[in-house]
LOKEDO-408265 format. One record per atom (N, C-alpha, C, O): residue number from 1; x, y, z; atom name. Coordinates in steps of 0.001 Angstrom, whole numbers, plus 524288, in hexadecimal, padded with zeros to 5 digits. Layout:
N
{vexdo NUM; {X; Y; Z}; 'CA'} ...
***
This chain:
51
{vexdo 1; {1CA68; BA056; EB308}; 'N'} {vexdo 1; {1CB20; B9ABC; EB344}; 'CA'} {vexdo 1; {1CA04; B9880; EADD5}; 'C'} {vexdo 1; {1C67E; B9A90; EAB4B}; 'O'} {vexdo 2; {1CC17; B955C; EAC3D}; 'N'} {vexdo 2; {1CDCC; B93E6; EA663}; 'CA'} {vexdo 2; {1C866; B8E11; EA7B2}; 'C'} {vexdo 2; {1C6A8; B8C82; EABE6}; 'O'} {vexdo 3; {1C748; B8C66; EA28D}; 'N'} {vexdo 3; {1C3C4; B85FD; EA265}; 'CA'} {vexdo 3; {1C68E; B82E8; EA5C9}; 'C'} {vexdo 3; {1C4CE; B813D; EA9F0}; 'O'} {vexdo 4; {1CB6B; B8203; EA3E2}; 'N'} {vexdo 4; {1CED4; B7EAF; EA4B9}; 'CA'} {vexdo 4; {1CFA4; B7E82; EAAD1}; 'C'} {vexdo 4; {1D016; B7A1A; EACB1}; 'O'} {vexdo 5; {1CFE4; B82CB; EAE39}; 'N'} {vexdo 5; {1CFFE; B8586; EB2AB}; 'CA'} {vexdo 5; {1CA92; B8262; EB623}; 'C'} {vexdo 5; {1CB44; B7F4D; EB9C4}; 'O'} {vexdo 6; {1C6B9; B838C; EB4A1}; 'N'} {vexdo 6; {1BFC0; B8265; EB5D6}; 'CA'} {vexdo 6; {1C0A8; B7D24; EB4BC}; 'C'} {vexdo 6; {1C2D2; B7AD9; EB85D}; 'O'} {vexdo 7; {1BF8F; B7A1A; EB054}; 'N'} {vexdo 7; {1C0B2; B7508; EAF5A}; 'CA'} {vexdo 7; {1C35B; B729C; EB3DC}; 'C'} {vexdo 7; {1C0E3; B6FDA; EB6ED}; 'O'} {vexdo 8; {1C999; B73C3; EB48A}; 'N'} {vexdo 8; {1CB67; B7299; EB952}; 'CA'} {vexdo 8; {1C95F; B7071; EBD83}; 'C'} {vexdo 8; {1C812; B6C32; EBF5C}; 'O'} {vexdo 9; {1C9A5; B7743; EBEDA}; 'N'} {vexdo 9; {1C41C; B7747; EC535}; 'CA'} {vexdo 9; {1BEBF; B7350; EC621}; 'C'} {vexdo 9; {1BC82; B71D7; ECA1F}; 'O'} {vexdo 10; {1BDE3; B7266; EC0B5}; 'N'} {vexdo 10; {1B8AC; B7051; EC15B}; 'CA'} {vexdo 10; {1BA4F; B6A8E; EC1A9}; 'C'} {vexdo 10; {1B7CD; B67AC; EC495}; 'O'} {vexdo 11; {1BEAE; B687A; EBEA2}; 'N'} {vexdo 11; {1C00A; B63BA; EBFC8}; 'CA'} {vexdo 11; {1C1DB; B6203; EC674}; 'C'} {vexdo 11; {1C0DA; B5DC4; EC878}; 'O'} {vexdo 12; {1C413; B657E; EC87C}; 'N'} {vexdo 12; {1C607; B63E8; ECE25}; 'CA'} {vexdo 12; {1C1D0; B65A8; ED11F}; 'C'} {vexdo 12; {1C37C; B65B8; ED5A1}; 'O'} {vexdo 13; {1BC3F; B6773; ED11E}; 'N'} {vexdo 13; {1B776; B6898; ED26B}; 'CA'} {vexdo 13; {1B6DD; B6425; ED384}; 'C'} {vexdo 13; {1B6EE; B62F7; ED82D}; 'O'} {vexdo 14; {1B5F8; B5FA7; ECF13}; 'N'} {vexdo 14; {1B354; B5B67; ECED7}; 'CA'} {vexdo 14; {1B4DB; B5761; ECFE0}; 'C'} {vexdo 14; {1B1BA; B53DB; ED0D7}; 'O'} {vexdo 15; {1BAA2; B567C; ED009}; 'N'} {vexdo 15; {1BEB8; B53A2; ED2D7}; 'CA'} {vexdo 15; {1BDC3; B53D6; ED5B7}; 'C'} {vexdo 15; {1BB8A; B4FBB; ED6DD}; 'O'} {vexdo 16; {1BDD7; B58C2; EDB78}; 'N'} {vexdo 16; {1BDC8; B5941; EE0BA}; 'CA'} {vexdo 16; {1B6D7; B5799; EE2AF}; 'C'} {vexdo 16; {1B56A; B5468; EE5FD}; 'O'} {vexdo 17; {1B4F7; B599F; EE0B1}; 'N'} {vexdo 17; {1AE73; B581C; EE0C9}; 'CA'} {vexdo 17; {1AF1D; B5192; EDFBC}; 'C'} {vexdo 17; {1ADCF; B4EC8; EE36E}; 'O'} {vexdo 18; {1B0A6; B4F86; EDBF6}; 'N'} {vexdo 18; {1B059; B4A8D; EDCA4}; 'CA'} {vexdo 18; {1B2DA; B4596; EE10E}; 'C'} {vexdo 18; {1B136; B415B; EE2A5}; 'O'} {vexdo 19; {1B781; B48B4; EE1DD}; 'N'} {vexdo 19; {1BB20; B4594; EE677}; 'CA'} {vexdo 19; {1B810; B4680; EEB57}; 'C'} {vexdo 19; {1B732; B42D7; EEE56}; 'O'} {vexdo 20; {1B5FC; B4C57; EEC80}; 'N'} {vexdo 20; {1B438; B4C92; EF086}; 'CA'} {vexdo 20; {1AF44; B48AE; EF266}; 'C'} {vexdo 20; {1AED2; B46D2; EF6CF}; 'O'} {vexdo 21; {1AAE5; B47BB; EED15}; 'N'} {vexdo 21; {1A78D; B4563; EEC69}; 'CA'} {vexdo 21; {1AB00; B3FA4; EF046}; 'C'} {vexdo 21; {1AA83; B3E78; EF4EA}; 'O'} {vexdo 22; {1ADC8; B3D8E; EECBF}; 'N'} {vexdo 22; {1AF5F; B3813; EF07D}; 'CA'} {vexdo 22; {1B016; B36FC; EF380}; 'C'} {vexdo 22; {1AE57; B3336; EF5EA}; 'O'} {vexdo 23; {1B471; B3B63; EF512}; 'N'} {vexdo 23; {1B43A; B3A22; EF9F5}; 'CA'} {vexdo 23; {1B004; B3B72; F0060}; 'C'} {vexdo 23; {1B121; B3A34; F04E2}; 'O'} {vexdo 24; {1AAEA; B3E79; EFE3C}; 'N'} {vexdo 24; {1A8A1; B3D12; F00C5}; 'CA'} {vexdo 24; {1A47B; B390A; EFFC4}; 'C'} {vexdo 24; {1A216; B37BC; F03BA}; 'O'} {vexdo 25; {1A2FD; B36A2; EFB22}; 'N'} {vexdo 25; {1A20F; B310D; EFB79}; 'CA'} {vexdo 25; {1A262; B2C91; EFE4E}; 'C'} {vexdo 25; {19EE7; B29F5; F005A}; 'O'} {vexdo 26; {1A929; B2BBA; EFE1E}; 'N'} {vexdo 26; {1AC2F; B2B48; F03C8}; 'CA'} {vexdo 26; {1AAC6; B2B09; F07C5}; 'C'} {vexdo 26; {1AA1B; B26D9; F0A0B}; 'O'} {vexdo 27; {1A9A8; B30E6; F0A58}; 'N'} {vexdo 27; {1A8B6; B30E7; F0DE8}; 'CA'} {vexdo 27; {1A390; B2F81; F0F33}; 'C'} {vexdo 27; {1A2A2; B2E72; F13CC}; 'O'} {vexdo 28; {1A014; B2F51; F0BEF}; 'N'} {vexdo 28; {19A31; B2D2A; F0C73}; 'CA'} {vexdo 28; {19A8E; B27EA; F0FC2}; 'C'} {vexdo 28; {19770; B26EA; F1348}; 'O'} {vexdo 29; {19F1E; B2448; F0E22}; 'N'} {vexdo 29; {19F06; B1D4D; F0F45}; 'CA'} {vexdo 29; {1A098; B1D64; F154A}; 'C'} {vexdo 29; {19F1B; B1A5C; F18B6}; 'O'} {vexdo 30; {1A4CF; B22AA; F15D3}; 'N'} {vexdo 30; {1A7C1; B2319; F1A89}; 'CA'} {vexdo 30; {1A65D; B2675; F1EC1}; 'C'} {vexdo 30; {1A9AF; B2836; F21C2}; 'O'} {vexdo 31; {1A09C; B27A3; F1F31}; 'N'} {vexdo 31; {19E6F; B2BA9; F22C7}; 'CA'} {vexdo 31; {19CF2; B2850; F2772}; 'C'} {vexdo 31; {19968; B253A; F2669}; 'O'} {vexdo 32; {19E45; B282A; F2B0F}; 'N'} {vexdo 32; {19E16; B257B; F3089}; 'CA'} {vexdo 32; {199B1; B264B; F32AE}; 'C'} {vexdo 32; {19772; B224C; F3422}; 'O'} {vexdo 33; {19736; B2AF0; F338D}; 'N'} {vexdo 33; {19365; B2D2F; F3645}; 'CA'} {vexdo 33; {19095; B2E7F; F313E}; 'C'} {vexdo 33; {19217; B2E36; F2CAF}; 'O'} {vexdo 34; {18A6C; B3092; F340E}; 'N'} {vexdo 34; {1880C; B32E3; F317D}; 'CA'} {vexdo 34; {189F9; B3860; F2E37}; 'C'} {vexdo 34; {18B73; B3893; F29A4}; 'O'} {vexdo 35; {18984; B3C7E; F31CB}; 'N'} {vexdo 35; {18EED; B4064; F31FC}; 'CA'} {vexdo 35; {19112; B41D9; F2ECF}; 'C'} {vexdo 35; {190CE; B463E; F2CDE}; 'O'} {vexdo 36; {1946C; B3D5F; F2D4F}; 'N'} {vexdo 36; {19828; B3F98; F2879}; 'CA'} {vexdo 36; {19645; B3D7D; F2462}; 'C'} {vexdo 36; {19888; B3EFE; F206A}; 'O'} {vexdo 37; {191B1; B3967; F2368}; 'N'} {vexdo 37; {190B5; B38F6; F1EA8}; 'CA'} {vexdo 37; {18E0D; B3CF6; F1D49}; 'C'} {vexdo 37; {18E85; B3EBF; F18D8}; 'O'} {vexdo 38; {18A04; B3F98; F21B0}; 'N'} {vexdo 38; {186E8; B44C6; F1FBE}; 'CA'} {vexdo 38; {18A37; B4856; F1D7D}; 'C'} {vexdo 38; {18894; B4AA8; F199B}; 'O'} {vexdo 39; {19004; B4998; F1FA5}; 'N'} {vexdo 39; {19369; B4C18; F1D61}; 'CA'} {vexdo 39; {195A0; B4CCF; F185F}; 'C'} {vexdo 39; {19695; B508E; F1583}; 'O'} {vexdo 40; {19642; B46CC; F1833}; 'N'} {vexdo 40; {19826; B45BB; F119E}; 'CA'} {vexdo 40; {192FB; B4776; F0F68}; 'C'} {vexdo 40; {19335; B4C09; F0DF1}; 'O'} {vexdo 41; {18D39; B44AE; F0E87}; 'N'} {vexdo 41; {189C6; B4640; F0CA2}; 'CA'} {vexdo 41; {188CD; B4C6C; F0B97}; 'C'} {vexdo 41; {18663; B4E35; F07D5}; 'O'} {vexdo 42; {18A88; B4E8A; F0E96}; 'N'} {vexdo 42; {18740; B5536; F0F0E}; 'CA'} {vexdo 42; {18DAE; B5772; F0BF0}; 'C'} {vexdo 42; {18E51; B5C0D; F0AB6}; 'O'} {vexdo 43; {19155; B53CC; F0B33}; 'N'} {vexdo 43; {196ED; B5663; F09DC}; 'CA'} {vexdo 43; {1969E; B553F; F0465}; 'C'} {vexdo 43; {19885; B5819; F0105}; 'O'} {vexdo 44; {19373; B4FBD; F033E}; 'N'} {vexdo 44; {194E8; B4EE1; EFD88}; 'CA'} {vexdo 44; {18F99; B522F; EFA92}; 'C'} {vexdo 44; {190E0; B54E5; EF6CF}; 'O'} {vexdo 45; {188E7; B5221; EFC38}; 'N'} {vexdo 45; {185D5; B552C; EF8DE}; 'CA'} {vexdo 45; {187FF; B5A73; EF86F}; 'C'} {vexdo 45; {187C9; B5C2C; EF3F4}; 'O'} {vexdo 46; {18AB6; B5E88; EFD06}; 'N'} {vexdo 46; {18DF6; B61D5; EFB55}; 'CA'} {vexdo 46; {19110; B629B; EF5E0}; 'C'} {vexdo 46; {19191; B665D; EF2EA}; 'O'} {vexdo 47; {19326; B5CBD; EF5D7}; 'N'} {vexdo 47; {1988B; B5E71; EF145}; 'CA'} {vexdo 47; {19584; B5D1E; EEBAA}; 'C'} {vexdo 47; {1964C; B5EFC; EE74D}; 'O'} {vexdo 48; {1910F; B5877; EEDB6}; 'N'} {vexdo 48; {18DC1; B589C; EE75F}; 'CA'} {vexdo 48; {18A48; B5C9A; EE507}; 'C'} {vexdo 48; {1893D; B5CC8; EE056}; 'O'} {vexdo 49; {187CD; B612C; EEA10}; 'N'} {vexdo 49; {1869B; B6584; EE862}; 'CA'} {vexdo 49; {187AA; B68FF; EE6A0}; 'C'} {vexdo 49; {184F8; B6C86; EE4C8}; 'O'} {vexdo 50; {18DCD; B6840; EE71A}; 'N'} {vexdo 50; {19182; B6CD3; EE42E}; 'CA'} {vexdo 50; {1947A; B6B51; EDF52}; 'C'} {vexdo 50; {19773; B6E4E; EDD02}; 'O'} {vexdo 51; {1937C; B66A1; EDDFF}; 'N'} {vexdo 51; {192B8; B6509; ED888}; 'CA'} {vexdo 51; {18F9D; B66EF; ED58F}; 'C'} {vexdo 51; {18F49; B654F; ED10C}; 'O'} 
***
């Protein structure tokens, strides 16, 4: 795999990590029940731990 190759990857890493970030933000405002906000919560420290 070439820089240019890695560079890449690492850019659409952080793209997808970031979109995903929003849209469960999102879903933070739009959690009806308890339930699914625990969901989003336990879904989003997931995705910031793997940052």
């Amino acid at each position: 795999m070439t820089i240019l190759e890695e560079m890449e990857a690492e850019a659409w890493h952080i793209l997808t990590t970031i979109y995903t970030y929003q849209r469960l933000m999102e879903g933070l405002t739009n959690s009806s029940t308890r339930y699914e906000l625990a969901n989003q919560l336990v879904a989003l420290n997931a995705l910031l731990e793997c940052w």
